[in-house]
C-alpha positions in Angstrom: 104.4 78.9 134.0 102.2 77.7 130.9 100.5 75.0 130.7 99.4 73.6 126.9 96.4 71.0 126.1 96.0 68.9 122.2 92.9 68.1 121.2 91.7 66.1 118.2 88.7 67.1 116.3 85.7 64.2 117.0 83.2 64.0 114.5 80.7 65.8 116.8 83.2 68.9 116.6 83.5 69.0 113.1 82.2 72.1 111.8 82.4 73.8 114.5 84.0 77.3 114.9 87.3 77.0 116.8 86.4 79.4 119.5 83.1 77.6 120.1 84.9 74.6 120.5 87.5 75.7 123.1 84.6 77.4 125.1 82.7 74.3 125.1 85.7 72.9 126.1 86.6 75.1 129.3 83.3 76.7 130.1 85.0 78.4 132.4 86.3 81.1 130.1 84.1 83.2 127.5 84.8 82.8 123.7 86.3 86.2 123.9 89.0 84.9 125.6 89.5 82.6 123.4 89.7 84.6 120.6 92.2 87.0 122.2 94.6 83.6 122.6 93.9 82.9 118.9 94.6 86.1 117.5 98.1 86.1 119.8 99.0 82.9 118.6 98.5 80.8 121.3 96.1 78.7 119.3 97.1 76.3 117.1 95.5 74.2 114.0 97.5 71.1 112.6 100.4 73.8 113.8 99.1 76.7 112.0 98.1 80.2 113.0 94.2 80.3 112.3 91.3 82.8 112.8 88.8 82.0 115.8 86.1 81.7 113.4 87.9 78.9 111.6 85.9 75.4 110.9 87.1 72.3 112.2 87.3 69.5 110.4 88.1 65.7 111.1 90.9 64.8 112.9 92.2 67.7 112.9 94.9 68.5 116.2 93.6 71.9 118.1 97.1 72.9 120.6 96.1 75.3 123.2 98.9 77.2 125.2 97.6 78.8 128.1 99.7 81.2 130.2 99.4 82.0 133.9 97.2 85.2 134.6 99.5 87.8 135.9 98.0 91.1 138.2 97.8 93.5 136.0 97.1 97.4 136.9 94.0 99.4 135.8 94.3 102.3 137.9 94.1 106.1 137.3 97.1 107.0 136.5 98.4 110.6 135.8 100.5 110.1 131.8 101.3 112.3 129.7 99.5 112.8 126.0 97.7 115.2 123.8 93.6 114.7 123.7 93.4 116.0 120.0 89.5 116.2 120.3 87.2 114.9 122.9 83.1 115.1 123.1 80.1 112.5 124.8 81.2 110.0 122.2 84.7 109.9 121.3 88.1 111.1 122.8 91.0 111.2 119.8 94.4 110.7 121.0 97.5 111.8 119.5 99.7 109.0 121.2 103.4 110.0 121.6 106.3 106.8 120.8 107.3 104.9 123.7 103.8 104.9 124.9 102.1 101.4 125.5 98.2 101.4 125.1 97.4 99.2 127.2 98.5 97.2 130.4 100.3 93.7 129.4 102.4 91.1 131.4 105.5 94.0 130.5 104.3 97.1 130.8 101.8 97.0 133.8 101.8 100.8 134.7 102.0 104.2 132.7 99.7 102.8 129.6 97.4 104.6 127.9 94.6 103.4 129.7 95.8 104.3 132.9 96.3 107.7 131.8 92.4 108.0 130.0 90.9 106.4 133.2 92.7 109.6 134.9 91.6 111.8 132.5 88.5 110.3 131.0 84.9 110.5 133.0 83.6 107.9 130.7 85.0 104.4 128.6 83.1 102.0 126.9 83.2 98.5 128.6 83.2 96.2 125.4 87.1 95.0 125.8 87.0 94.7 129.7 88.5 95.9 132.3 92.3 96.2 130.0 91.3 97.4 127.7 88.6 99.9 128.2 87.5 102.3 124.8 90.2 100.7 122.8 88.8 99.7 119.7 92.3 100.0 118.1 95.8 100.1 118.8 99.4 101.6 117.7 102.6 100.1 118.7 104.8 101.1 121.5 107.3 102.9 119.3 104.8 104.0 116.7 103.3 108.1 117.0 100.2 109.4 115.8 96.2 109.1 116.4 93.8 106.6 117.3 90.1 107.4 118.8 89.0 105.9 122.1 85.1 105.2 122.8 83.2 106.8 125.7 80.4 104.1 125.2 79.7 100.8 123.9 77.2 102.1 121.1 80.1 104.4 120.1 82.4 101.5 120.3 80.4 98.9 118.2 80.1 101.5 115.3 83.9 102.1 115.2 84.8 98.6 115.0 82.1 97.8 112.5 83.8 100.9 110.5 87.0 99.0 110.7 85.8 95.8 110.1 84.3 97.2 106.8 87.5 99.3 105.8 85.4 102.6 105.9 87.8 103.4 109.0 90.3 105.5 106.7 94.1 105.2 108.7 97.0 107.2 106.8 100.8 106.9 108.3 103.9 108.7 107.1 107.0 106.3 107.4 110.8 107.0 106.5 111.9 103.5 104.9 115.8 102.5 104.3 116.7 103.3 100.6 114.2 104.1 97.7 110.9 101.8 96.4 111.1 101.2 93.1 107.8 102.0 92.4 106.2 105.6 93.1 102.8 103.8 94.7 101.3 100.7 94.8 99.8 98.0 97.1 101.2 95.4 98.8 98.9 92.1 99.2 100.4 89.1 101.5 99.2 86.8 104.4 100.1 87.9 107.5 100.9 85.7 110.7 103.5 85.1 113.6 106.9 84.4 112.9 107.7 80.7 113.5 110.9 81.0 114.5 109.9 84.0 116.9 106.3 84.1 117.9 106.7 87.7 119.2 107.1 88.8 115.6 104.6 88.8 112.4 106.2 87.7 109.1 104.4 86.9 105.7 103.8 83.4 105.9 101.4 81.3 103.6 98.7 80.2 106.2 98.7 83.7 107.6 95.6 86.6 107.1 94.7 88.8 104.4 97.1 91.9 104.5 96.5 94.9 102.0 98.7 98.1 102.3 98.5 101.3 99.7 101.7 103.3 99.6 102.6 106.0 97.8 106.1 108.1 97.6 106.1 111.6 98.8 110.0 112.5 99.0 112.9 110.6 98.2 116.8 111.0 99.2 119.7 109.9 98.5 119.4 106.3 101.0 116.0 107.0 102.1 112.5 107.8 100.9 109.5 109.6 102.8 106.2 107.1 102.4 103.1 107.5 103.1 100.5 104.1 104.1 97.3 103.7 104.1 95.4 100.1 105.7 93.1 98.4 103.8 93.5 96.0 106.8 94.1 95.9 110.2 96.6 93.2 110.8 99.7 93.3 114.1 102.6 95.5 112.9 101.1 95.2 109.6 102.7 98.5 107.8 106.3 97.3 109.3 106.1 93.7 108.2 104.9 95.0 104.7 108.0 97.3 104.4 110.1 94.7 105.7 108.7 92.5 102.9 109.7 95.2 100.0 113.3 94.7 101.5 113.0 98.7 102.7 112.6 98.0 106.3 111.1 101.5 108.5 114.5 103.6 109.7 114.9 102.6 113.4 112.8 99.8 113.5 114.7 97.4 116.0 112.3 94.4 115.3 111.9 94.6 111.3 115.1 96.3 110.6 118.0 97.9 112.6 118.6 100.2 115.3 119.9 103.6 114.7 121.3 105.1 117.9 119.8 108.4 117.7 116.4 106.9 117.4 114.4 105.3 120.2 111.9 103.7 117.5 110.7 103.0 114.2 110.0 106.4 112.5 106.1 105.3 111.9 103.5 108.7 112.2 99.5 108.0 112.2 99.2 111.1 111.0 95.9 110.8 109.2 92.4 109.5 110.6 89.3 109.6 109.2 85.7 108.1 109.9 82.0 108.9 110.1 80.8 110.4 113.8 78.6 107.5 115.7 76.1 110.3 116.6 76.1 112.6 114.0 76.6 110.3 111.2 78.9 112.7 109.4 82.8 112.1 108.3 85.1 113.4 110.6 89.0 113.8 110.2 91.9 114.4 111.9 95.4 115.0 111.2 98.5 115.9 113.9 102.0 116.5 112.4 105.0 113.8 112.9 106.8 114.6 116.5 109.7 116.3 116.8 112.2 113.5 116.3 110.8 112.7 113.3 111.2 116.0 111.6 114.5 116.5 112.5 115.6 113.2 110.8 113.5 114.7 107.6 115.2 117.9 107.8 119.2 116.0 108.2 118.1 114.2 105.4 116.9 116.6 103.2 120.9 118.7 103.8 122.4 115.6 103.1 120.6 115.5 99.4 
């Protein structure tokens, strides 16, 4: 059951940052929960998706949708994935598709974070007890690597390397039909879809979005791609391909199914960033899974 609460902004509240104000008004809940319920659209201004940081401004209508906690399991739990590299700092994952990354109201066992806190002696503490090292996250259905923290100081320099865009993310993606374009970059507003809040679309009030692309192989209904993130935003590189009206082969939300596919054909294959202890650039790469080649390979006989 949730239960949703309408505010309107008081001249003591203008100005204030929107998460400030919905802690002051529940003190009973830290601002980081509040921005969590922002950033998953739970929060709205004048009915638009905002950032927690946003400024209020007179008579303004704040609508605050708050769902019932559900038990949610953080044990060790024995899953299955590849630790690409792992030292006192970091631990790299190369996440197989299918894998959630951590527990949610639908997928309360056999996460990612189960399986590090079985594998893992150490996880910084910054995102609580969910969400444990994860300073970033791939899709369900989406492959490839992402790096965990062992540590908060380890943590805090990741994110601020995201924040800042010196966080370098490269994906390989096999879109329906070709781009007309060999490379280029794609610059909209990103924000949940009105008619289906569990999907982003490129709305006007959204956030900054910024994806590179560039064309590695084309065939004779498909094209090889790969992305690169200038930003960070929720099912960002799908949305975008969505957008250029070549939608990423199997993708079930943003385009169609294809039966011999259990997901979008999306590959972090790529990820680069300076070392929190050393201070020197570190990179990783892990070729696409199985599937993924194989669906390369048919479509490179059928051209």
């Amino acid at each position: 059951m949730e239960k949703v609460e309408i505010f309107n902004v008081e001249k003591e509240d203008v100005g204030k940052r929107l998460d400030v104000f919905l802690q002051e008004k529940f003190p009973s809940f830290s601002r980081s929960y509040f921005k969590n319920l922002i950033d998953s659209g739970d929060v709205l201004v004048d009915e638009k998706d905002v950032k927690s940081g946003e400024k209020l401004k007179m008579g303004k209508s704040v609508k605050v949708r708050f769902k019932e906690p559900e038990k949610i399991s953080t044990e060790a739990e024995d899953v299955d994935f590849e630790i690409v590299y792992e030292d006192d700092d970091i631990v790299v994952i190369n996440k197989p598709q299918g894998l959630v990354v951590h527990p949610c109201s639908s997928t309360r066992h056999g996460t990612l974070v189960n399986g590090l806190l079985y594998r893992v002696k150490n996880l910084s503490g910054i995102n609580g007890k969910l969400r444990p090292g994860i300073v970033h996250r791939l899709d369900k259905e989406t492959s490839g690597l992402l790096v965990v923290a062992k540590n908060d100081k380890t943590h805090i320099s990741l994110a601020e390397q995201i924040k800042n865009k010196t966080c370098k993310r490269n994906y390989l993606a096999i879109l329906e039909g070709n781009l007309k374009d060999d490379e280029g970059e794609i610059e909209t507003k990103i924000g949940r879809d009105k008619k289906d809040r569990k999907k982003m679309a490129v709305i006007e009030n959204g956030r900054v979005a910024i994806t590179n692309y560039k064309v590695l192989e084309r065939f004779k209904n498909a094209c090889l791609v790969e992305f690169s993130l200038k930003t960070g935003r929720t099912h960002q590189i799908r949305v975008h391909a969505k957008f250029l009206n070549h939608p990423i082969i199997g993708d079930k939300v943003y385009g169609k199914e294809v039966k011999c596919l259990n997901g979008q054909l999306l590959h972090a294959y790529k990820l680069t960033f300076m070392h929190p202890s050393t201070h020197k650039e570190v990179s990783f790469e892990v070729k696409p899974p199985k599937y993924f080649e194989e669906y390369l390979e048919k479509l490179r006989r059928e051209r």
